[in-house]
GUTI-320831 format. One record per residue (C-alpha): residue in three letters; x, y, z. Coordinates in pm, 1 decimal, decimal comma. Layout:
N
R_resn_xx_yy_zz
R_ala_X_Y_Z
...
//
This chain:
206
R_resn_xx_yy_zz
R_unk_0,0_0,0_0,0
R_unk_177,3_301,5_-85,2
R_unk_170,2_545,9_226,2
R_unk_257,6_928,4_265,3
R_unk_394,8_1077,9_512,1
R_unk_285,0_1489,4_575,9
R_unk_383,6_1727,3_831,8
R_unk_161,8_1881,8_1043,0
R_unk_147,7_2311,4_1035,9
R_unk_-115,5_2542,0_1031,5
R_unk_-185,1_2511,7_727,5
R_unk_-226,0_2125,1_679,8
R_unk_-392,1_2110,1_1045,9
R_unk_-696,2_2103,4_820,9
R_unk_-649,0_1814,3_688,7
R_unk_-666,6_1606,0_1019,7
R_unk_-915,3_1446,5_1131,6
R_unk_-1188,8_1637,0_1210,6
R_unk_-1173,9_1594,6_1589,5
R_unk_-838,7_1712,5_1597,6
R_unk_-823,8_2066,7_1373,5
R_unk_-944,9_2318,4_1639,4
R_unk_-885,0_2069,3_1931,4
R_unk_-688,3_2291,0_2197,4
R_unk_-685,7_2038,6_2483,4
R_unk_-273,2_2030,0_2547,5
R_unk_-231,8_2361,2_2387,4
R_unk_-478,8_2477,6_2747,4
R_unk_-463,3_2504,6_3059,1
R_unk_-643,6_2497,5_3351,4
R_unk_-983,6_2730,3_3246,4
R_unk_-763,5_2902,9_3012,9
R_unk_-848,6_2799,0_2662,2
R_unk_-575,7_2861,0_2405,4
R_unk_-563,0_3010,1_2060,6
R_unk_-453,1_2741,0_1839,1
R_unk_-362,1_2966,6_1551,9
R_unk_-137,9_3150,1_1773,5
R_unk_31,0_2836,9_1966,2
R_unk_93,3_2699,6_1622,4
R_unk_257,7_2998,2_1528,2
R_unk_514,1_2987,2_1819,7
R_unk_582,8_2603,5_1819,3
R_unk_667,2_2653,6_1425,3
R_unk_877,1_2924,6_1495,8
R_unk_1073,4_2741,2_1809,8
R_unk_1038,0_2398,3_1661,5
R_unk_887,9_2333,1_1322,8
R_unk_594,4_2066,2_1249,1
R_unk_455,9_1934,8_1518,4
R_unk_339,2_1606,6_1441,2
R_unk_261,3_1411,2_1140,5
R_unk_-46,4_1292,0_883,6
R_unk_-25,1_944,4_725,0
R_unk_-222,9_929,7_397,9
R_unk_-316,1_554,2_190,5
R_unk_-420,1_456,0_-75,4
R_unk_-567,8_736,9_-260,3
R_unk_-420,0_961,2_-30,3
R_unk_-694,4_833,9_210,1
R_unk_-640,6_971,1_562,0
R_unk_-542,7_689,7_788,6
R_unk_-380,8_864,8_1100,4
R_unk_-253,3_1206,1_1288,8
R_unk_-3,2_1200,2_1562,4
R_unk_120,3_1547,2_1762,2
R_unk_411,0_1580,2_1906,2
R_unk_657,1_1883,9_2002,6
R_unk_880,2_2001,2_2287,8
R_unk_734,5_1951,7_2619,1
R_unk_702,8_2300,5_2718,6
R_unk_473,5_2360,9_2452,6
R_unk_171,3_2131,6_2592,3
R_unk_70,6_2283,2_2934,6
R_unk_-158,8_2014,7_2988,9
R_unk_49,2_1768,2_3082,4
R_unk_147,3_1978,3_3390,0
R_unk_-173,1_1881,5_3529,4
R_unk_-191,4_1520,1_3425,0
R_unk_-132,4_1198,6_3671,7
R_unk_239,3_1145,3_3650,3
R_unk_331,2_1472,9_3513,4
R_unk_486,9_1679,3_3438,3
R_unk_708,8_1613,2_3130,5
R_unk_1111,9_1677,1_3157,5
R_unk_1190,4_2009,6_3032,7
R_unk_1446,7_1783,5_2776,4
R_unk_1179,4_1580,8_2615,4
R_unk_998,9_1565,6_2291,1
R_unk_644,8_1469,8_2418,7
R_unk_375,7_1288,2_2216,2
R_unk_55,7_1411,5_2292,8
R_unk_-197,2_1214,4_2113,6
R_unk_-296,3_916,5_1827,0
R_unk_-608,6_956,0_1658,1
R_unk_-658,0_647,6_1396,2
R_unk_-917,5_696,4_1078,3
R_unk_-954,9_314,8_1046,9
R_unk_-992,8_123,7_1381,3
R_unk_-867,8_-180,0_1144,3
R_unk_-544,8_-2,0_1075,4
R_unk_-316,8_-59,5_1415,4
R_unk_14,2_-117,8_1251,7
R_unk_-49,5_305,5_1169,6
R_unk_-29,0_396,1_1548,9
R_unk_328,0_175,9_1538,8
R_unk_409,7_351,4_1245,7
R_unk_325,7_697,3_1339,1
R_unk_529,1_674,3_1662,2
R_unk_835,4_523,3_1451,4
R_unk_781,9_888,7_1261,6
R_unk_754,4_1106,1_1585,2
R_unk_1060,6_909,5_1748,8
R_unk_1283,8_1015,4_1438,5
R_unk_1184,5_1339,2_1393,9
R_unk_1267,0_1399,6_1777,6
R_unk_1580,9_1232,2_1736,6
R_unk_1676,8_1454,4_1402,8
R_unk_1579,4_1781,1_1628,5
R_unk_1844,7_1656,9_1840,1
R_unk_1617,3_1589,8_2117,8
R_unk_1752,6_1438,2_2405,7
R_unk_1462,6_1192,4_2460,4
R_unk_1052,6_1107,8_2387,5
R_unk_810,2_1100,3_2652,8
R_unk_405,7_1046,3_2695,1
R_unk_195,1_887,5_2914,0
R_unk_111,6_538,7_2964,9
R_unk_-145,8_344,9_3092,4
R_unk_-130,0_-14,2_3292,5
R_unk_-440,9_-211,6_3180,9
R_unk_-538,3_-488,2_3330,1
R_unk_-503,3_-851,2_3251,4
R_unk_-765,2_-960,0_2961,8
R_unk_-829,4_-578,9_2881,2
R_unk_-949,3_-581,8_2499,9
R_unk_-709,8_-451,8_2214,3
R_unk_-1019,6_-231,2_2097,1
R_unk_-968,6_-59,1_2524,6
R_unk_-590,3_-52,4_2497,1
R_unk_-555,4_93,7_2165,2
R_unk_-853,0_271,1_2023,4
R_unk_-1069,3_411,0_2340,3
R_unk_-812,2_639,9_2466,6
R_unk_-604,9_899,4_2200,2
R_unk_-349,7_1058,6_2529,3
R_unk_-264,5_762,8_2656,3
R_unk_-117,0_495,7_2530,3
R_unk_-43,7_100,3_2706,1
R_unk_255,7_67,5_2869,6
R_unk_377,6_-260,1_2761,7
R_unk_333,7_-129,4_2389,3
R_unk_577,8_167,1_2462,1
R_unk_769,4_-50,3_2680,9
R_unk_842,7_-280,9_2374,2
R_unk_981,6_80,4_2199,5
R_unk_1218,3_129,3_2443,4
R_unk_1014,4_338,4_2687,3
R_unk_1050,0_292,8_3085,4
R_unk_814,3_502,6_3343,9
R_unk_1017,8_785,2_3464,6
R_unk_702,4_801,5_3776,6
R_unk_384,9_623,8_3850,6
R_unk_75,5_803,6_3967,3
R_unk_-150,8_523,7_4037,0
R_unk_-150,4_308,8_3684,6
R_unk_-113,3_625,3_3474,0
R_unk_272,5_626,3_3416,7
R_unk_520,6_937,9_3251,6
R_unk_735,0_716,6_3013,5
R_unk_1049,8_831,7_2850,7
R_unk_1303,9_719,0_2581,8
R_unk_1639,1_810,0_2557,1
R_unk_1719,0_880,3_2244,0
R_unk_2139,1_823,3_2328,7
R_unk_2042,0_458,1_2288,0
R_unk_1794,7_462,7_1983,8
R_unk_1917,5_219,1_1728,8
R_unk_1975,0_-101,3_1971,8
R_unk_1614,9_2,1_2109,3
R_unk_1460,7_-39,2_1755,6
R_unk_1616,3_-297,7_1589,8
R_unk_1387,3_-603,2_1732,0
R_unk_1169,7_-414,9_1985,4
R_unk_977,4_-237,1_1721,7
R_unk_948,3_-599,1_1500,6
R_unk_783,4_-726,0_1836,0
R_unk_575,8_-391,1_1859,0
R_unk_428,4_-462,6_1522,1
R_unk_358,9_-869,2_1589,6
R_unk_171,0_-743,7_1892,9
R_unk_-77,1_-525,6_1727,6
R_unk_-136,0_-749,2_1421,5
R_unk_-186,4_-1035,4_1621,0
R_unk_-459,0_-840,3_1858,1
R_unk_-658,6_-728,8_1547,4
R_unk_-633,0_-1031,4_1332,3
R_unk_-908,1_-1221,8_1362,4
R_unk_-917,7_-1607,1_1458,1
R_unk_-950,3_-1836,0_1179,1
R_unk_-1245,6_-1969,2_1108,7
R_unk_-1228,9_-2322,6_1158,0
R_unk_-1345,9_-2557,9_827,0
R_unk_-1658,0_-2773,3_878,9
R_unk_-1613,0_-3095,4_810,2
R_unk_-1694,1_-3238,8_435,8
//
């Protein structure tokens, strides 16, 4: 399937999904409700893109992911296990098109984790979440954008810098990148295909 890759600005914020174009949630805090066209204005100037689209097949949305430094989501000061280091790259949220489509949210993380590490940022960070045993892959993926299960960023490389009950801060070093993703991420993708593939149907007999 061919697949394209688009960075997120101003101007192709309207091409997200439509939940996400005016969605201010990390760009506010507290009762304080921010102006996205302004925020995006400053991250672009201190950063650049801040996150990423991931077209199909007929340039068919499939995915957005936002991302940025830190200190440029003031929600996560108020969040269980916050806040973010001031060093960090922090991945906000994961909103899929195509509930069928997992292997995007690995793929769109794979893009956030590179651009961070081209930026020269010192590590990733975002918050997990510790499900329970027998918790359904439609809960642990799909239910939640902000928060993601820990044992899938675990298998990237991420480790919980705190714990506030089972909402975790997880970071990745960047430093160590390339032993991190060279198997980890093959085990990432397993994961999710095997928790949306269905069972096979099992043949009646002739």
């Amino acid at each position: 399937m061919p697949v394209r890759l688009h960075p997120v600005t101003a101007a192709s914020i309207a091409h997200a999904p439509p939940p996400c174009v005016g969605c201010v949630f990390w760009q506010s805090r507290g009762h304080r409700v921010a102006a996205k066209g302004k925020w995006a204005e400053k991250i672009e100037d201190d950063w650049g893109a801040w996150g990423t689209l991931y077209f199909g097949d007929a340039d068919s949305l499939l995915g957005f992911i936002q991302y940025g430094p830190a200190g440029h989501f003031p929600r996560a000061w108020e969040l269980p296990a916050g806040p973010p280091s001031d060093d960090a790259v922090l991945i906000t949220c994961v909103y899929l098109v195509d509930p069928n489509t997992l292997w995007v949210l690995q793929s769109l993380f794979l893009a956030a984790i590179g651009e961070a590490r081209d930026q020269g940022a010192k590590a990733v960070e975002t918050f997990g979440y510790r499900y329970p045993e027998g918790t359904s892959a439609y809960e642990r993926f799909l239910v939640h954008r902000t928060i993601f299960p820990s044992d899938f960023l675990a298998d990237f490389g991420f480790y919980p810098l705190r714990w506030e009950g089972d909402v975790a801060l997880a970071r990745l070093e960047l430093g160590g990148l390339q032993p991190v993703l060279e198997g980890p991420s093959a085990v990432v993708w397993r994961k999710v295909k095997e928790a949306f593939t269905p069972a096979p149907v099992p043949e009646r007999p002739v």
